[in-house]
N, C-alpha and C positions, 0 to 999 in steps of 0.2 A: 452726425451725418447719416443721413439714408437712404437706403437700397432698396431697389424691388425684390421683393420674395421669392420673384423666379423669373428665368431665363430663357427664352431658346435661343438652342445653337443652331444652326442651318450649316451643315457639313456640305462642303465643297470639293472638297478631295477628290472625290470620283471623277470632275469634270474640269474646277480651274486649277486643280493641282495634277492632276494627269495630262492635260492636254498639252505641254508644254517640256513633257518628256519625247527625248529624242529615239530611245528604242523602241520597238513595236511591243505592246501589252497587248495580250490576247484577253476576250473575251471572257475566256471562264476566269481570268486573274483580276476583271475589273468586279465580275458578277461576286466575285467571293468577297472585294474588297465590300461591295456596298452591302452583302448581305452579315458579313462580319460585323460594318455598322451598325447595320441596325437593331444586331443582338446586343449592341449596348446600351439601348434605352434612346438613340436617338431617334428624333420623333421627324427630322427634314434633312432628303438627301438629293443634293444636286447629283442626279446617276450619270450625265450626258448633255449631248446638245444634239441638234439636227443644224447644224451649218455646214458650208459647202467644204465636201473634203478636200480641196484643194489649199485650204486656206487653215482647216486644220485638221491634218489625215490621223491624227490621234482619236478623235471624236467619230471615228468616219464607223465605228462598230454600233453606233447606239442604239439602234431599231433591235438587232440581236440582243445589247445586252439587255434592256428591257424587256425580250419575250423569256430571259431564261431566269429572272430574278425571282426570288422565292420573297411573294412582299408580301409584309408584317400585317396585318391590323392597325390603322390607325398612324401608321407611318405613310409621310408624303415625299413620293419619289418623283423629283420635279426635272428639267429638262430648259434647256437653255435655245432659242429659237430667235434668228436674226428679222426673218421675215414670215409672208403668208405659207412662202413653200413649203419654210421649215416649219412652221404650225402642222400642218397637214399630217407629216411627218411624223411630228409628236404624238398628233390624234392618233395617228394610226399605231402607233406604239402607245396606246394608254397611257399615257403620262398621268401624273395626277396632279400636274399643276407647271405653266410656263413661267419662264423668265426672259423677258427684252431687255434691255442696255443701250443707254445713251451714256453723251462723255456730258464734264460739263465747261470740258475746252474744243474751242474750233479746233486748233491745230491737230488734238488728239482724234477729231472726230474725225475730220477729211483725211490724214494721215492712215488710220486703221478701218474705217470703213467706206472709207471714199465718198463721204457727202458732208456736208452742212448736220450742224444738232437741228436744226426748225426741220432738214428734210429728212434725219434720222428718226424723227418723232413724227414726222407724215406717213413713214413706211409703217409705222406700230399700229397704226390707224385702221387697218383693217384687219389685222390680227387679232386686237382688243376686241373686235365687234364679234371675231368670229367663235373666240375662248369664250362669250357671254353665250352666245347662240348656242356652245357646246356645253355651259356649264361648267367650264374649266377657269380656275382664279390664274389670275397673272401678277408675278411679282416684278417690282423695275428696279435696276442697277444703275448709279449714274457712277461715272468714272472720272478720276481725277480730281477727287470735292478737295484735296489740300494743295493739290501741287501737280503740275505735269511737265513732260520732260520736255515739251517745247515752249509752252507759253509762260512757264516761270508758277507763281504763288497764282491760285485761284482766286477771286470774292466770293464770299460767301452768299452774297447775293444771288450769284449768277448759278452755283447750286440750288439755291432756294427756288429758281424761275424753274429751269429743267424740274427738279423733282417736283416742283407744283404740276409741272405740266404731265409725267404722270401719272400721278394721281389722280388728276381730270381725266383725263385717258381713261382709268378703271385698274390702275394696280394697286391694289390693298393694300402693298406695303413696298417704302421706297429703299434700297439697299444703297448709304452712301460709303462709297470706296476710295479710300487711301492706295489709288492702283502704285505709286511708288513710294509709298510709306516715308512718306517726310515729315506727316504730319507730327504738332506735339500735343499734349492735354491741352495746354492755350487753346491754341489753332480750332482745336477738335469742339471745347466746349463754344464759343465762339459760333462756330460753323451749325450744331444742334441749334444753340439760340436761334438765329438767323430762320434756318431750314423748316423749326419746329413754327415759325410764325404761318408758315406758308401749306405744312403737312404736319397734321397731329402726328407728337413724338408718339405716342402708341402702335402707329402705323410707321416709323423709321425703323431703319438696323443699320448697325455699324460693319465694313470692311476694309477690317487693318492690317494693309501688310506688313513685314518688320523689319522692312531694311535698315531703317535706320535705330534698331532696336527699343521702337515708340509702343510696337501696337499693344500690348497689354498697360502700359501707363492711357495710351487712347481707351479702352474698353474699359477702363476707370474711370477715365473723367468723362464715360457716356455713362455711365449707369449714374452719377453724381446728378445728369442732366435726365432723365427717365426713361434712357432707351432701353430696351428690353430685348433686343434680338441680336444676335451676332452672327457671323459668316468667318468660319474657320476652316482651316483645311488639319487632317490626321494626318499626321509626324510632319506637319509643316509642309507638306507637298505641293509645288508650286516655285515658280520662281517670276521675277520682273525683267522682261525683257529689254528694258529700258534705263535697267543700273544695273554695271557689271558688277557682279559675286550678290549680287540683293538675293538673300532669304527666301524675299516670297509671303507668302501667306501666312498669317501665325498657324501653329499649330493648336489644334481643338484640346489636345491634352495639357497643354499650359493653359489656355482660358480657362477649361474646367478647372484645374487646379485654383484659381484663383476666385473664381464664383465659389467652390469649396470652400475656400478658406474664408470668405466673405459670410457663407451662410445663406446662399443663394440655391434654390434648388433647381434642377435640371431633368432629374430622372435620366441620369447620365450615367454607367458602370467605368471610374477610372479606371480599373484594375483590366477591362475588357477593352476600352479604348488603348491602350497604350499597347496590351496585344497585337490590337489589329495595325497600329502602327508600324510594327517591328516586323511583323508578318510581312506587310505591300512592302518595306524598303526592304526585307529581303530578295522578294518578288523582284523588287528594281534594279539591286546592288547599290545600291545609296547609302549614303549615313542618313537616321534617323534627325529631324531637322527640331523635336519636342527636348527641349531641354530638361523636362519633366518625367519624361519618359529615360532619357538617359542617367539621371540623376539616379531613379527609381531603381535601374540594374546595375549599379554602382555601390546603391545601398544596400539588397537585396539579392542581388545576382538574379533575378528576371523582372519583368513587368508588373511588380504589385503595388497595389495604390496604398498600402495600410505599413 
């Protein structure tokens, strides 16, 4: 069996794993969190979003924490934007790269942002024209490619049409998301086959959450099928609002553990990732959600990866 040689991870933590916390996290606690990141060799950090702070007052500091981050060389601090508004937004906080999101169930699309997927992929429509005009790459999220909590089991198909669609659009790379992590390795390999007919796997990435404690057996049987990108969140931060006690997001320090133990390279510091994990859930009052990372202070008594 084989592997790709290497990996990226796209760290989500700053934005779909904080946004979803109920106490207020100040700014210098998000800016430390992502620049903690980045001292660990990762090279893509979801820092924020510009959407309407109503809808998530978590996110509602971004334009701040982007003017105070200390950013790396060669590291991309990307930014999550619903529409032209929040483009603008982002411009204006230099962003160094957006992301849009469709579902690829009706129910989940008209339920969480109040329209149709054919009129949630019309609003992206002049956002893509306008990240082209700025020089800004756009990456796309589709939501729910296994399972959603209203319309039951996906087709794979119907992943396939959204992510083709976009791709046509101008996003480089399409992010599909297990938003309530039902999916299994079946399912998962299945759903690449299908998706990859439609959007070279070169240009996919997998996002698995772990409710059902699938998503690292999923990020195996994606890399089996040739996907090369993943979306994690540090110490697991995130949760599903749509299964009571769900997880959430996997955590980035089990993936990496496991691309390690594969022989997969990353240019990722465990011993610095699992830090910064323990750091933000202290910041939070949380238990740490990386099973990797707790294992590690149980054998060791702190965060070392050796």
């Amino acid at each position: 069996m084989s592997y790709p040689s290497q990996v990226r991870l796209v760290e989500v933590g700053p934005r779909d794993g904080l946004q979803n916390e109920k106490q207020p996290i100040s700014v210098a606690a998000k800016v430390r969190l992502i620049d903690d990141l980045g001292a660990t060799g990762l090279a893509h950090i979801e820092a924020g979003s510009f959407v309407s702070e109503k809808w998530v007052p978590q996110m509602a500091g971004s334009s701040e924490v982007f003017a105070a981050l200390h950013r790396r060389p060669g590291v991309t601090y990307a930014a999550l934007v619903p529409n032209l508004r929040g483009f603008e937004a982002a411009l204006a906080a230099e962003v160094s790269e957006i992301a849009v999101f469709a579902a690829a169930s009706e129910a989940f699309s008209r339920r969480n942002i109040n329209c149709s997927i054919a009129a949630s992929l019309k609003r992206f429509e002049p956002v893509l024209a306008a990240a082209e005009q700025h020089g800004i790459r756009v990456r796309g999220y589709v939501s729910c490619v296994l399972g959603c909590p209203y319309d039951g089991d996906i087709a794979p198909e119907q992943v396939a049409q959204v992510a083709r669609e976009l791709h046509a659009m101008g996003c480089y790379e399409v992010s599909l998301g297990d938003t309530i992590g039902v999916g299994t390795a079946r399912a998962t390999r299945r759903l690449i086959e299908v998706v990859g007919a439609r959007v070279p796997r070169s240009q996919l990435a997998g996002h698995f959450h772990d409710t059902y404690g699938q998503a690292l057996a999923n990020i195996h049987a994606s890399l089996i099928e040739g996907v090369t990108v993943f979306d994690a969140s540090v110490a697991g931060l995130g949760g599903c609002p749509y299964a009571k006690g769900a997880t959430g997001n996997v955590a980035s320090e089990d993936v990496l553990y496991l691309l390690n133990g594969l022989g997969i390279e990353t240019g990722i510091d465990l011993t610095l990732l699992c830090e910064t994990g323990r750091r933000i859930c202290a910041v939070l009052g949380r238990e740490n959600g990386s099973r990797v990372s707790k294992a590690l202070v149980a054998r060791h008594g702190q965060d070392r990866a050796g």
